[in-house]
C-alpha positions as CSV (number, residue, x, y, z in Angstrom):
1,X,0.0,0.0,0.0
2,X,2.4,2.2,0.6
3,X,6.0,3.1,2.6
4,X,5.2,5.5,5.4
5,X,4.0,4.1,8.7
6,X,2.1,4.4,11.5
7,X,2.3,3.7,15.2
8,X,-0.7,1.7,17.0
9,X,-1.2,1.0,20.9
10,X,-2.0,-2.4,21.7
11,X,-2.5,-4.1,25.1
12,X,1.1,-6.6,25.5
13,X,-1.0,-9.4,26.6
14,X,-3.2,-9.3,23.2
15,X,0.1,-8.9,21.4
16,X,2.2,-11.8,22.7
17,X,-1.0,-14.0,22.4
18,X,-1.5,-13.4,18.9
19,X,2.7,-14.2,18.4
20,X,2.4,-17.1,19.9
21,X,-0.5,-18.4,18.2
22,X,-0.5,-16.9,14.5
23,X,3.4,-15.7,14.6
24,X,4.9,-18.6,12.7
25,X,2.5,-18.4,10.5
26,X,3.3,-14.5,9.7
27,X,6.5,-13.7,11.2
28,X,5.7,-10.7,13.1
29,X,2.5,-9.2,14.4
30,X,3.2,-6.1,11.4
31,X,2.7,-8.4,8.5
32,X,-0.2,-10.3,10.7
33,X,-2.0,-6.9,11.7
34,X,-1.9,-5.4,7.9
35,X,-3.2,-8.3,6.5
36,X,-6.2,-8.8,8.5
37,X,-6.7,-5.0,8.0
38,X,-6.1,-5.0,4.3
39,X,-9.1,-8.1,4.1
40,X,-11.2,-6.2,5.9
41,X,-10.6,-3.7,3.3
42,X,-11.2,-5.9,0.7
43,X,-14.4,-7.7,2.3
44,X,-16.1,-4.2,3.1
45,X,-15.3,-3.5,-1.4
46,X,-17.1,-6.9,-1.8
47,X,-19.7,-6.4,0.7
48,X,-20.5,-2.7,-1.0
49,X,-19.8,-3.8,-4.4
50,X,-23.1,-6.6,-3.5
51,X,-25.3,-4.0,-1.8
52,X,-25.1,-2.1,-5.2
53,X,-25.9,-4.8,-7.6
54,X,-28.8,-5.3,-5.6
55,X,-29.7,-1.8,-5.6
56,X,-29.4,-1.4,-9.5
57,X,-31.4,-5.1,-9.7
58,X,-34.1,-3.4,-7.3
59,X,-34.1,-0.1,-9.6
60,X,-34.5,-2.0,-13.1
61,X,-37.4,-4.3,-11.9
62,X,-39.3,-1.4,-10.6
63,X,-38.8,-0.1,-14.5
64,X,-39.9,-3.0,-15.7
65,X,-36.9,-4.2,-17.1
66,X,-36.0,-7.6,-15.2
């Protein structure tokens, strides 16, 4: 996403559970932390992109047209 960071407060005991259970599977809780955040990211695109096709479906059978 980009180079620049930023600096986030977490409570230590949240922190060295998540290393100890996800850590080997990410390396450190930086990569773990921006990948959850960039799916959520992606799941609230998907999640809007679906609310809009439904919207646009709603619109063209009030028109008549589906």
């Amino acid at each position: 996403m980009g180079d620049q960071w930023r600096v986030a407060r977490l409570p230590q005991d949240l922190c060295v559970a998540v290393e100890q259970r996800m850590g080997q599977n990410f390396g450190s809780l930086d990569a773990l932390l921006t990948f959850v955040l960039e799916e959520l990211l992606r799941e609230d695109a998907a999640e809007l992109d679906q609310a809009e096709e439904r919207l646009v479906a709603q619109r063209l059978r009030e028109l008549g047209y589906i």
